[in-house]
C-alpha positions as CSV (number, residue, x, y, z in Angstrom):
1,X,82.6,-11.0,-124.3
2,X,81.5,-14.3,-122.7
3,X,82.9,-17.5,-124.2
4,X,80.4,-20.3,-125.0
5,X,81.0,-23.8,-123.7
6,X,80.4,-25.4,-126.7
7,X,83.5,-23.1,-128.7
8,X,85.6,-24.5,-125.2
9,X,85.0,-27.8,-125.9
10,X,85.8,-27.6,-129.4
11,X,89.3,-26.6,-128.3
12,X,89.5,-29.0,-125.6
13,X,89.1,-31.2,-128.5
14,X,91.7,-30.1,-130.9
15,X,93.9,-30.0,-128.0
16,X,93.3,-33.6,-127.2
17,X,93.7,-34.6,-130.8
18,X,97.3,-32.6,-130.9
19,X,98.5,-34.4,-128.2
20,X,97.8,-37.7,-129.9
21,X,100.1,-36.1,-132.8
22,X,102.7,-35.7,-130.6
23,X,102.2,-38.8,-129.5
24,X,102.6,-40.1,-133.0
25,X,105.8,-37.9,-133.7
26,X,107.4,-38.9,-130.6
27,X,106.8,-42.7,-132.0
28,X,108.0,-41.4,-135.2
29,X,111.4,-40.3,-133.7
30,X,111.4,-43.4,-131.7
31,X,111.7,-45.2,-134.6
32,X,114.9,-43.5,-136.4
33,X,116.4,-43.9,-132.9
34,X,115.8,-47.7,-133.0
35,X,117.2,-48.0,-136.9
36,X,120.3,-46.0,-136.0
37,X,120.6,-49.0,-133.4
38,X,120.0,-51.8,-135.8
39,X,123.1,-50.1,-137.9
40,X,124.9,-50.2,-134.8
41,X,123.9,-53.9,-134.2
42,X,125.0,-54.9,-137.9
43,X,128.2,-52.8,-137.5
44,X,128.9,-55.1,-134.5
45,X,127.9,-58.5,-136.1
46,X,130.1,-57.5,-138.8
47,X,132.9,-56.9,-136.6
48,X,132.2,-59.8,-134.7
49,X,132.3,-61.7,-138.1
50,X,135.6,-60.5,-138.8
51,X,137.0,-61.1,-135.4
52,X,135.9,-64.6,-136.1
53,X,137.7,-65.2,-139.2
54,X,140.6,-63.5,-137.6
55,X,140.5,-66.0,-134.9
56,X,139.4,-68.7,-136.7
57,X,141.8,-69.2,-139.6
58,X,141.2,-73.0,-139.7
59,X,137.3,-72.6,-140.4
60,X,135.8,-72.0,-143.7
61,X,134.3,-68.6,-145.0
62,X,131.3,-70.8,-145.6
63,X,130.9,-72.0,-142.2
64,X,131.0,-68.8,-140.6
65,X,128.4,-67.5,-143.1
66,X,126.4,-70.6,-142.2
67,X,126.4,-69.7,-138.8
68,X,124.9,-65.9,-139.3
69,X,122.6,-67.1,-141.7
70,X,121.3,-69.2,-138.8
71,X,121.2,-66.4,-136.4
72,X,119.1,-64.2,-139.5
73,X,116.2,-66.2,-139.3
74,X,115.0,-66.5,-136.0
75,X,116.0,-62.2,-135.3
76,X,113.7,-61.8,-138.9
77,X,111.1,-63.7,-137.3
78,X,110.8,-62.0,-133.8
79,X,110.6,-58.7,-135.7
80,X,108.3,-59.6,-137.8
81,X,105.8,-60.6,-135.7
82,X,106.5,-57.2,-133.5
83,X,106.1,-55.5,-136.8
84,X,103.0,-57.5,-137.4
85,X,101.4,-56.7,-133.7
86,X,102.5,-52.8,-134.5
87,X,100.1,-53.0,-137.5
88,X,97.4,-54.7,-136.1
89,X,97.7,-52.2,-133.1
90,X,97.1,-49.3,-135.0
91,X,94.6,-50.7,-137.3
92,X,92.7,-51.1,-133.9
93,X,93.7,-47.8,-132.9
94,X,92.2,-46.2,-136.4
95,X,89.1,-48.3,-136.0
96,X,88.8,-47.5,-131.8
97,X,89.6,-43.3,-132.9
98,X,87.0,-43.4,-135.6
99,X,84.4,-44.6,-133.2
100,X,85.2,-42.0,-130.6
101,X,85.4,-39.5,-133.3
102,X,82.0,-40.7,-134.4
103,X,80.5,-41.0,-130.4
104,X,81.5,-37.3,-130.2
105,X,79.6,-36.0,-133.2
106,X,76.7,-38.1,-131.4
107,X,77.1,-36.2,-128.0
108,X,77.3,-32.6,-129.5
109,X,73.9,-33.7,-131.5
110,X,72.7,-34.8,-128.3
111,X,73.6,-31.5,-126.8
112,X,71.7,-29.8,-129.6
113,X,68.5,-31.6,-128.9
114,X,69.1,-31.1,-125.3
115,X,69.6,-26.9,-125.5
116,X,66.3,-27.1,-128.1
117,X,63.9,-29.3,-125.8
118,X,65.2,-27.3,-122.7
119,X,64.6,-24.1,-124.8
120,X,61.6,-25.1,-125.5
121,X,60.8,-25.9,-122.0
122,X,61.6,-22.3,-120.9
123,X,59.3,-21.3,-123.2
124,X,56.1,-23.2,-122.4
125,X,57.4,-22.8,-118.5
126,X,56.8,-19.0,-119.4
127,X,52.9,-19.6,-120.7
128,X,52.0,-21.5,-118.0
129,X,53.0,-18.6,-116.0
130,X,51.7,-16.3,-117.5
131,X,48.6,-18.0,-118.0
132,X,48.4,-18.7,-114.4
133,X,49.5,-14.9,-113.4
134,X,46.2,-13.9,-114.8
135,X,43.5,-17.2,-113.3
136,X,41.5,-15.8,-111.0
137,X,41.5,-18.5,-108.8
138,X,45.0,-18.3,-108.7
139,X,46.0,-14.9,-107.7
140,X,43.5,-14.7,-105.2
141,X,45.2,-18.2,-103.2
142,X,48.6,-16.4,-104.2
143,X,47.6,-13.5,-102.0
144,X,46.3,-15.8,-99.6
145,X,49.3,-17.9,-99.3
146,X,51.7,-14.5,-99.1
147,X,49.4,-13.3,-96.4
148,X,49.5,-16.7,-94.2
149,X,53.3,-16.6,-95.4
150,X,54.0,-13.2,-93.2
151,X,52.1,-14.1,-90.1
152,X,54.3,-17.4,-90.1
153,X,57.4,-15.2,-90.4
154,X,56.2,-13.0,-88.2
155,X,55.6,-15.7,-85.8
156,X,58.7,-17.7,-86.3
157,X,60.6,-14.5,-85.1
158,X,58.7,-13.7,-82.2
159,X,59.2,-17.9,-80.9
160,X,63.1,-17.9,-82.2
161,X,63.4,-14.2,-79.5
162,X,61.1,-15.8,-76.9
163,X,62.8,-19.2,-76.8
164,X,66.3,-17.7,-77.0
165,X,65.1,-15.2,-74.1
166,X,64.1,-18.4,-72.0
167,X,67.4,-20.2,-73.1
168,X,68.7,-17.1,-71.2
169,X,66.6,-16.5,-68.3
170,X,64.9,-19.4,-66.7
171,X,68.7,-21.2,-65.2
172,X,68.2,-18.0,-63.2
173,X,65.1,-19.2,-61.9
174,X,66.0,-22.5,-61.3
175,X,69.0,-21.8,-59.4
176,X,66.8,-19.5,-57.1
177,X,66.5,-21.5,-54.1
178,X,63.9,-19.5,-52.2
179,X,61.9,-19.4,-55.6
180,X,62.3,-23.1,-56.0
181,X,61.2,-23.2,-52.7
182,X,57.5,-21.6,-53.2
183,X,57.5,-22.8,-56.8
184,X,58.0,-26.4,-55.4
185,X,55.1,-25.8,-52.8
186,X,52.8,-24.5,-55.0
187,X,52.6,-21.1,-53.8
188,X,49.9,-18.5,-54.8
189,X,47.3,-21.8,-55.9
190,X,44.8,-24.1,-55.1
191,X,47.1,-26.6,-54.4
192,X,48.9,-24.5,-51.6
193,X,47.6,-26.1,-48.2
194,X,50.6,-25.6,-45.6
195,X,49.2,-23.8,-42.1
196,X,50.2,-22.3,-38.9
197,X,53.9,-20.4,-38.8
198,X,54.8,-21.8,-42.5
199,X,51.6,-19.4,-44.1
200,X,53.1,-16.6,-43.0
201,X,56.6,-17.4,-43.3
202,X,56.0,-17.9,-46.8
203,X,54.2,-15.1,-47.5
204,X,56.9,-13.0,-46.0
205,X,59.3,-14.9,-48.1
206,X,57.0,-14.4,-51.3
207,X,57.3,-10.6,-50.4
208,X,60.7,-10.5,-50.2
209,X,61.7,-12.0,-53.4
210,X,58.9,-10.2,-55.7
211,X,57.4,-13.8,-55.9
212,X,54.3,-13.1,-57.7
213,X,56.0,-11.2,-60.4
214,X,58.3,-13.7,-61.1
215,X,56.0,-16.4,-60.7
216,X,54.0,-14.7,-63.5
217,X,57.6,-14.1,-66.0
218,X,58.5,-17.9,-65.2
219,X,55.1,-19.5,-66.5
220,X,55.6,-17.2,-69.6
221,X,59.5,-18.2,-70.6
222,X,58.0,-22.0,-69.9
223,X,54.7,-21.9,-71.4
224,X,54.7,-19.5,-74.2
225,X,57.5,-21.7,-76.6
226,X,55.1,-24.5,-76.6
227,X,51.8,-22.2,-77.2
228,X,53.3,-20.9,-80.1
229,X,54.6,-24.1,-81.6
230,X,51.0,-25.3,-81.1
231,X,49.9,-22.3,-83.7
232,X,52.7,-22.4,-85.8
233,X,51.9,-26.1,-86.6
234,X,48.5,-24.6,-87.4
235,X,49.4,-21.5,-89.3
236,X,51.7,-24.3,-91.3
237,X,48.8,-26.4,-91.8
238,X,46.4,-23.7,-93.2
239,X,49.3,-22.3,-95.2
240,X,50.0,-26.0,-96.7
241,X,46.0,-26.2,-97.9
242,X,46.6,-23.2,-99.8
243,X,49.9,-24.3,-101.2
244,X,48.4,-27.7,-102.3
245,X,45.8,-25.7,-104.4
246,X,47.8,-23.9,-106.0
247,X,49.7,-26.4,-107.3
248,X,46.9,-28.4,-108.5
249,X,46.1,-25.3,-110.8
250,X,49.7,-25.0,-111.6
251,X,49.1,-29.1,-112.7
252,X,46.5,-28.4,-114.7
253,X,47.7,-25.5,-116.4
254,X,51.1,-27.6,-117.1
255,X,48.9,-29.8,-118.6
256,X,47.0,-28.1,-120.5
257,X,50.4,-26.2,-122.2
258,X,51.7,-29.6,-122.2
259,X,54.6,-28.6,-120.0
260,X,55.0,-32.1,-118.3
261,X,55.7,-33.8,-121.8
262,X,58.1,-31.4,-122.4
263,X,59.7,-31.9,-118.8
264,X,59.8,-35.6,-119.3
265,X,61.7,-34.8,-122.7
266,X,64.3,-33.3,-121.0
267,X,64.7,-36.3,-118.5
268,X,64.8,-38.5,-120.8
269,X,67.2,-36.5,-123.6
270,X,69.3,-35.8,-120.3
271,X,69.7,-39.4,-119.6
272,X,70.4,-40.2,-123.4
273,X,73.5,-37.8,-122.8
274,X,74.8,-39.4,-120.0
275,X,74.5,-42.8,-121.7
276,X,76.5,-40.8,-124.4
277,X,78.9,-39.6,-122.1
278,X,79.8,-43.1,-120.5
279,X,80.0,-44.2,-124.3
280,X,82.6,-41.7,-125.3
281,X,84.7,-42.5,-121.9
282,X,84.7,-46.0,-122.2
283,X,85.5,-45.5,-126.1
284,X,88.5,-42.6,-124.8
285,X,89.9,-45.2,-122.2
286,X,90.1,-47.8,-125.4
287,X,92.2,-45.8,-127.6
288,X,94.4,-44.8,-124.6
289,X,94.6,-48.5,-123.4
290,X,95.9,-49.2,-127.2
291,X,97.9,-46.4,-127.4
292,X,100.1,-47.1,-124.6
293,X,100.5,-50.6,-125.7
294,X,101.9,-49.3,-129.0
295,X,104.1,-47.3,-127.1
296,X,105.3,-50.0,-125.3
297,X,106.4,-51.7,-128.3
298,X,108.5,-49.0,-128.8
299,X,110.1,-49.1,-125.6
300,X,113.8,-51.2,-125.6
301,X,112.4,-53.4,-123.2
302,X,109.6,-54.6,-124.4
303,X,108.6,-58.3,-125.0
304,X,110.1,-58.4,-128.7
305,X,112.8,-56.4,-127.9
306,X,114.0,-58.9,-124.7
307,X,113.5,-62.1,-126.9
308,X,115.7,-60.9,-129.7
309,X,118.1,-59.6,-127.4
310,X,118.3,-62.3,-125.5
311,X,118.7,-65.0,-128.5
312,X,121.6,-62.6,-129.7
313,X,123.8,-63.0,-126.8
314,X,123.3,-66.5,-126.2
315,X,124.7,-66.8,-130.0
316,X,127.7,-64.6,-128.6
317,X,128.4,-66.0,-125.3
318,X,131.3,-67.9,-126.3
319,X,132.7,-64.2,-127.8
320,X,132.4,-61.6,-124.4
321,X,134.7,-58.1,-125.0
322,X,136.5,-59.1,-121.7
323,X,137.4,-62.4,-123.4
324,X,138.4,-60.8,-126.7
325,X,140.5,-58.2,-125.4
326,X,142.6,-60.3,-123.6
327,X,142.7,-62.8,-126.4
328,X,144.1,-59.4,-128.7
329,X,146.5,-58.5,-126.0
330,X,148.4,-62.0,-126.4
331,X,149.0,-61.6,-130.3
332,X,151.7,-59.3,-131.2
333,X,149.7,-58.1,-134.2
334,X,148.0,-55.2,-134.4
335,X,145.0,-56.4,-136.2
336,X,142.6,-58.2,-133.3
337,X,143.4,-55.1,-131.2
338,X,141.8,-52.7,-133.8
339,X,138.7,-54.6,-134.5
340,X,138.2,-55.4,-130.6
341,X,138.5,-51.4,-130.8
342,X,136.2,-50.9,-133.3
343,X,134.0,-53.6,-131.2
344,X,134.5,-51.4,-128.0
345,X,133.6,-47.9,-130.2
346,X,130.3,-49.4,-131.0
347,X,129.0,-51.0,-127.9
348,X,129.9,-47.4,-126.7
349,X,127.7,-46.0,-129.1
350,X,125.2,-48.4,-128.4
351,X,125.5,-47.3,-124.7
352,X,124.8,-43.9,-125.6
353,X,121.4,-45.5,-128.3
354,X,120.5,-46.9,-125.3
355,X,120.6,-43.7,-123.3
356,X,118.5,-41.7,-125.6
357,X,116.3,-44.0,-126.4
358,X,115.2,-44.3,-122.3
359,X,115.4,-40.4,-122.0
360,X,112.9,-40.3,-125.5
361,X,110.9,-43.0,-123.7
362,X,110.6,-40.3,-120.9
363,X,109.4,-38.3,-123.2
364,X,106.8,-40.4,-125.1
365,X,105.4,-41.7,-121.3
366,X,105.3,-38.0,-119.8
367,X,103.4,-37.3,-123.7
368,X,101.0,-40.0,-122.9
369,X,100.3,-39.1,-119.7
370,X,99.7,-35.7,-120.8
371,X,97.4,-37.3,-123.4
372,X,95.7,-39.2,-120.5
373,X,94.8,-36.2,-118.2
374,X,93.6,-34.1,-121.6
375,X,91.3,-36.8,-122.2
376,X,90.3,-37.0,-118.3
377,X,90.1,-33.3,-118.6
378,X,87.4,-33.3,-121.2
379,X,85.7,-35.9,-118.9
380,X,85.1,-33.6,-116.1
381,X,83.9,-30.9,-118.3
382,X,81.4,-32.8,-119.9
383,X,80.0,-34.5,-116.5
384,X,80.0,-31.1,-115.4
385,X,77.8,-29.5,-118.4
386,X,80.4,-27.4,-119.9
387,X,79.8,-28.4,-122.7
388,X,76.2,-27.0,-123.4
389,X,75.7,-24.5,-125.2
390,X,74.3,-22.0,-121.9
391,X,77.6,-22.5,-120.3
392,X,79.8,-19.7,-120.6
393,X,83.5,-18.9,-119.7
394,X,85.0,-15.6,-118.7
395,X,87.1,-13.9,-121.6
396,X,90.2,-13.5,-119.2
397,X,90.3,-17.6,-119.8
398,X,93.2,-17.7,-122.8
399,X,92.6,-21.7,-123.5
400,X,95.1,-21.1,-126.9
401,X,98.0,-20.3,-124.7
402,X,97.5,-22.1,-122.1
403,X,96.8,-25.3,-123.7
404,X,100.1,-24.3,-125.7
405,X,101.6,-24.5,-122.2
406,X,100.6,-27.6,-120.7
407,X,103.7,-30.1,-120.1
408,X,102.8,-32.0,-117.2
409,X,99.6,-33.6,-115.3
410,X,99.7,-30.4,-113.1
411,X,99.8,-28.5,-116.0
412,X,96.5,-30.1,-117.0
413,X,95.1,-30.0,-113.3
414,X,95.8,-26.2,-113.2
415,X,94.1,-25.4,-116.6
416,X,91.1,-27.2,-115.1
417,X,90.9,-25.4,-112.1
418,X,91.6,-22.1,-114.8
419,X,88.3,-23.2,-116.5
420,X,86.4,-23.7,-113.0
421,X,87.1,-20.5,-112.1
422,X,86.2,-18.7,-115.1
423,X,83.0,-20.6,-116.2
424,X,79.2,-19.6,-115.6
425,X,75.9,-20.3,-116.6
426,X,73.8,-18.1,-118.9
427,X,70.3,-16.7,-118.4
428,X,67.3,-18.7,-119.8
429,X,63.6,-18.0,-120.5
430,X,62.8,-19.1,-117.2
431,X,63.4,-16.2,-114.2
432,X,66.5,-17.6,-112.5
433,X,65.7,-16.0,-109.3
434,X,65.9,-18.2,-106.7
435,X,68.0,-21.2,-106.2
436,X,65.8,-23.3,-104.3
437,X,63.7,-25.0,-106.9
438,X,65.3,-27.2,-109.2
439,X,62.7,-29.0,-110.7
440,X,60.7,-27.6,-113.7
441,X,57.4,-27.5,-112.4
442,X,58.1,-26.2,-108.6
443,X,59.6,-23.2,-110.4
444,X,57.1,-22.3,-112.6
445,X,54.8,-22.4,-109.3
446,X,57.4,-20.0,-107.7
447,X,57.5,-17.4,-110.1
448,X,53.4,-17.9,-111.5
449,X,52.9,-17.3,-107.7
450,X,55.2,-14.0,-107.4
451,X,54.0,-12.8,-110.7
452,X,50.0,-13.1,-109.4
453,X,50.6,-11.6,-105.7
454,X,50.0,-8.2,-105.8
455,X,52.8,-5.6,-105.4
456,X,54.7,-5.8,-102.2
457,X,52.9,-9.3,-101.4
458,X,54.7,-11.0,-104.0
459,X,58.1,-11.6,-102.4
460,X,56.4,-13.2,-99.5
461,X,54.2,-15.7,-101.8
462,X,57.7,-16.9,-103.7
463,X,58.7,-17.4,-100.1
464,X,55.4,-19.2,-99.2
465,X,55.9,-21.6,-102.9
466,X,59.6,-21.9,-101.2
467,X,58.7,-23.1,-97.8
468,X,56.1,-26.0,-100.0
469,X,59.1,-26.8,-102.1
470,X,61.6,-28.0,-98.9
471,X,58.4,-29.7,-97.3
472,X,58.2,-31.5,-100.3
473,X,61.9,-32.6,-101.4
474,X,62.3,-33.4,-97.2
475,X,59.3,-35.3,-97.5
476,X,60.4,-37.2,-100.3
477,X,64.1,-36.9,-100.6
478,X,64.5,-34.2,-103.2
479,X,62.5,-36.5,-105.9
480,X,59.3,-34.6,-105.3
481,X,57.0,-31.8,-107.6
């Protein structure tokens, strides 16, 4: 059975919240990668300390502890105030979620309101119908309006076949030269003066071409187009009186049922949820914009990171590997050469932190983008009324397993197009048969109109309410009643 858009968006939702917890995992992982290199890092400033009091026999323990405590400080300092923007980041991020969470809750009440006063709508739509289906005054300009509807049909055919038969025909004429000739004279009129030899040679040429006949078909395919206009105008006219008393009955009725309050509720709750909606995207671009500055902090190279790192081998420039091995290869003991070893081992390891930390990084930015496209995603599906509660999706569209599935933008920008092609609209109080109208009141006209024509007449007077409703939007841009 059909899906409802509303049970959709719920798991568009969930699916958006899960891929900020994976977000948060990968962050979490981050993490234990970055401590295993801080052991790493104190493993090498140990070993760097004891290649110094290898090397350095003539200072004092003290001194060389002097010097690291030095160096302690300033590294305490710079990761302190990482750790302090970390915190503040996600205390922003908690407040920033909470008030998406709570613009959400707002929408879907919006939505409710919406599907209620549109419901409601429908259904004072319907009495006004009704009401008019059974007005006198009404059926009898319905009837009217469906008859003057098929003799402008009926006449719009005949001028489309007579104007396509003269589209055909009269280059025929025209490239006659012996008709041209006549035709150019003035032949068979009052006009027609020439005398002597040219009389009869042109009534012998006349003759010869069937002149008169033609003559006769020529003024038709010319004159007959422009005739008909000339009464299709009228027959529009006449039809257009009709039309414009009809819908001042259908005006007063909506009055009377108070349809146009409810009409204007509708605007105005629609406009409320579009005010909604740009909330909640503006809100959804906030937690993403603090969200990907978070996991930027995790990232090796951020601003923290480059500062630290940077202090750290300006304290050990005096002390490069290339230098110390060379310096171990010129003792004969054995000592220097195993700790520049063990110094080798863990900038090797280090190498190899540093490898999986970018590939994780990978990770946490393809997450985030993921988390991004979800987000945009839920976007499009709200501008696009999915979200309503009349919107429903075809069961073949699995959204478990394929949100299960998604691993990539195009992964996202599949499952949308997934969603396009299973989704469509319910049926509603008011008779959805023709696309035409959009507006409230033009189609309660439309269908009051074919409900009070009688029998076969009543196609042709929603046709006739049809034709009044493109006068009227070309007239005043699609804004009009």
């Amino acid at each position: 059975m059909p899906i409802p858009g509303p049970h959709v968006h719920r798991q568009l939702i969930s699916a958006y919240d899960e891929t900020a917890a994976r977000i948060e995992r990968l962050r979490s992982q981050m993490g234990q990668i970055e401590q295993q290199r801080d052991k790493l890092q104190d493993d090498r400033e140990n070993t760097l300390t004891k290649l110094a009091e290898y090397y350095l026999p003539d200072l004092s323990p003290e001194s060389v502890q002097k010097t690291w405590v030095e160096i302690r400080p300033t590294m305490r300092e710079i990761l302190l105030r990482k750790e302090g923007r970390v915190r503040e980041l996600r205390e922003q991020l908690q407040e920033e979620d909470n008030y998406r969470n709570r613009l959400e809750e707002t929408l879907q009440q919006v939505n409710e309101r919406l599907d209620q006063a549109e419901q409601r709508q429908s259904e004072v739509a319907a009495e006004v119908e009704a009401y008019l289906a059974e007005l006198p005054e009404f059926v009898e300009l319905s009837n009217r309006a469906a008859e003057a509807e098929i003799a402008l049909q009926r006449a719009e055919a005949n001028l489309d076949e007579i104007s396509q038969d003269a589209a055909r025909k009269l280059p025929a004429y025209n490239e006659c030269k012996l008709f041209s000739y006549l035709k150019d004279r003035d032949f068979g009129t009052r006009e027609y003066h020439h005398r002597g030899m040219t009389r009869p040679m042109d009534r012998w040429i006349a003759k010869y071409i069937g002149y008169n006949e033609a003559k006769h078909n020529y003024d038709y395919l010319t004159n007959t187009p422009a005739a008909m206009r000339k009464i299709i105008a009228e027959d529009r006219l006449a039809l257009g009186t009709v039309l414009t008393e009809l819908q001042g009955s259908r005006d007063r009725a909506a009055k009377k049922f108070g349809l146009m309050a409810q009409v204007k509720a509708v605007e105005s709750l629609a406009k409320e949820r579009e005010s909604a909606l740009a909330m909640l995207e503006t809100a959804t671009s906030d937690c993403e914009s603090t969200m990907a500055e978070l996991n930027e902090l995790e990232n090796p190279r951020c601003e923290f990171y480059r500062e630290a790192i940077d202090l750290f081998r300006r304290m050990l420039a005096d002390t490069q590997t290339s230098d110390l091995r060379q310096e171990a290869r010129r003792t004969p003991e054995l000592t220097d050469d195993q700790i520049v070893a063990s110094l080798r081992g863990i900038e090797s390891m280090l190498d190899q932190n540093d490898l999986s930390t970018s590939r994780h990084h990978d990770v946490l930015r393809q997450a985030q983008e993921v988390h991004n496209a979800v987000g945009r995603l839920i976007q499009r599906f709200r501008a696009s009324g999915y979200d309503r509660a009349r919107c429903q999706f075809s069961d073949a569209l699995d959204l478990g397993v394929s949100l299960d599935r998604v691993r990539s933008v195009q992964d996202v920008d599949e499952l949308w197009a997934s969603i396009r092609r299973n989704q469509g609209w319910g049926p509603t109080a008011v008779d959805k048969i023709t696309s035409v109208a959009t507006n409230p009141m033009t189609q309660v006209m439309i269908n009051a109109m074919a409900h009070a024509a009688a029998g076969a007449m009543s196609e042709h007077a929603r046709r006739a309410a049809q034709r009044s409703n493109r006068r009227t939007n070309q007239r005043t841009g699609g804004r009009g009643w």
